[in-house]
Structures are given as structure tokens and as C-alpha cells.
C-alpha positions in Angstrom: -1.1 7.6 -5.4 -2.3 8.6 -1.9 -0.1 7.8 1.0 -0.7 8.9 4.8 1.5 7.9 7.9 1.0 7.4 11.3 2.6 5.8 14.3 1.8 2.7 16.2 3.6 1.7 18.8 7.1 2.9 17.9 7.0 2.6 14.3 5.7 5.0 11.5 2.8 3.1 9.4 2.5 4.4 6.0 -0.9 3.3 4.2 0.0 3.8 0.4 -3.0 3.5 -2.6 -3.1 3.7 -6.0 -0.1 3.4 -8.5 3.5 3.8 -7.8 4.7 4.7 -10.7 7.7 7.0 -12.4 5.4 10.2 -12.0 5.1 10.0 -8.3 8.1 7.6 -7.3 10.3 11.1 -6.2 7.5 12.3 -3.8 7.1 8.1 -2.7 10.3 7.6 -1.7 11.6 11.6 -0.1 8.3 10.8 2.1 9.2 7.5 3.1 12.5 8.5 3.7 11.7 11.2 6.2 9.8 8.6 8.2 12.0 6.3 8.3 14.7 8.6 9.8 12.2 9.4 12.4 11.2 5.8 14.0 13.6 2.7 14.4 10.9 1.4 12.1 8.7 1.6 9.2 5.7 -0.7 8.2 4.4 -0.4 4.5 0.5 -1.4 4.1 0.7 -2.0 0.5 -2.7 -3.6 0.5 -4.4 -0.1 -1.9 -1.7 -0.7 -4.6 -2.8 -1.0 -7.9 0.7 -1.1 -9.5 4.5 -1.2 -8.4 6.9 -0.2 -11.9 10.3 -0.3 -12.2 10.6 3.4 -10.5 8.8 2.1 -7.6 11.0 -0.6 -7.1 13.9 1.3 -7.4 12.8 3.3 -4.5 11.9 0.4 -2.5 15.4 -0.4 -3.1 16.6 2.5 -1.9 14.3 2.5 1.1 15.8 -1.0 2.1 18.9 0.1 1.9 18.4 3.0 3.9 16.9 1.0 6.6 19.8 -1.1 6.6 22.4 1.0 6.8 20.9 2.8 9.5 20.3 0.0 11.5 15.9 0.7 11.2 13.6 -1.8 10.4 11.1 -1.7 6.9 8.7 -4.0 6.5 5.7 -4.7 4.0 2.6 -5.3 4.3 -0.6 -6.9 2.5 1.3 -6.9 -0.8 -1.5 -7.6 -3.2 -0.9 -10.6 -5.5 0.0 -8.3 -9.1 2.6 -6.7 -6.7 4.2 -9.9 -4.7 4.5 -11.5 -8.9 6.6 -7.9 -9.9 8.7 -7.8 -7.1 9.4 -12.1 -7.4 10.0 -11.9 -11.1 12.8 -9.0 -10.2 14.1 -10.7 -7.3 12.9 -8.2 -4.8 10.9 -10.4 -3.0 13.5 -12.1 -1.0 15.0 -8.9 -0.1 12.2 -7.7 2.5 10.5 -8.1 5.8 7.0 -9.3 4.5 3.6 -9.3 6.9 0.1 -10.3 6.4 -0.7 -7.7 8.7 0.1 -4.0 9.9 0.1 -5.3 13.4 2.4 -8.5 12.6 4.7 -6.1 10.7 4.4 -3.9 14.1 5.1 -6.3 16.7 8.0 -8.0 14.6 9.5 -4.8 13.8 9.5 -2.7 17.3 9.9 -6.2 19.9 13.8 -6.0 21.5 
């Protein structure tokens, strides 16, 4: 898994590639965390993974709930196809702010 982060406009952008999987799910979700505690929002380009497993969904769980209990935004991006069919079949789906693109996810997550 590679994962980098930026910031555009007021939110941290994290471009994540590669599989997301039990072995790197710890490192995925402590850096995540950290920057979603440092914007009001964060946008998720999943459009370079390979593979989301049951670890990884657990930490997007945990992400989301984060974000909602401290009032911050999380959004998703460019969820290729294999991904969107895990996290439907689970009932994840439903349960996130979903984007075609980083700057949709942007505008809809940092507008007042």
C-alpha cells in the first residue's frame, strides 16, 4: 500500500494505492486518523486500490466514526468497481460520503 496526503482547499486529500489489507490496515488507519484530526475534512481517492478486506473495512469504520463524532467530514473517492461490490455486499456502502471526483469530494466537504 502506498498512501500520500495533501491539502486542498481546507481539507487533507489522501491518495491511497495498492492493497488494504490486515498487514498494513494499523499504519492505514493511525495515518488517516492524524489527518483527519488536523482538517474539518478528509477526502479518500481510492481510485489505486487493488483490494479493500475485512481489516480495511474495519478501519474505514472506524474512520467514519471518528469523523462523526468529531463533527469532520470523510468522503470517498473514485472507489473502483471490485471495491464499491465489497463495501455493498457488507453494507458499508450506504454509510459514506461518496464522489466521482477529488474535487467534488472537496467542494461538498469544505462549502459552509
Amino acid at each position: 500500500m502506498q498512501l500520500s496526503i495533501k491539502t486542498q482547499q481546507h481539507a487533507s486529500v489522501a491518495a491511497v494505492s495498492g492493497d488494504i489489507t490486515h498487514a498494513v490496515s494499523a499504519e492505514f488507519q493511525s495515518t488517516l486518523l492524524a489527518a483527519l484530526q488536523k482538517s474539518p475534512a478528509l477526502v479518500l481517492d481510492c481510485s489505486g486500490v487493488n483490494m479493500l478486506t475485512s481489516a480495511g473495512l474495519r478501519a474505514l469504520l472506524l474512520l467514519h466514526r471518528e469523523a462523526s463524532a468529531s463533527g469532520r467530514r470523510l468522503a470517498l473517492t473514485a472507489v473502483p468497481p471490485a471495491v464499491r461490490d465489497v463495501m455493498e455486499v457488507t453494507g458499508f456502502w450506504d454509510q459514506f460520503l461518496t464522489f466521482p471526483s477529488v474535487d467534488e469530494a472537496v467542494a461538498a466537504t469544505t462549502a459552509s
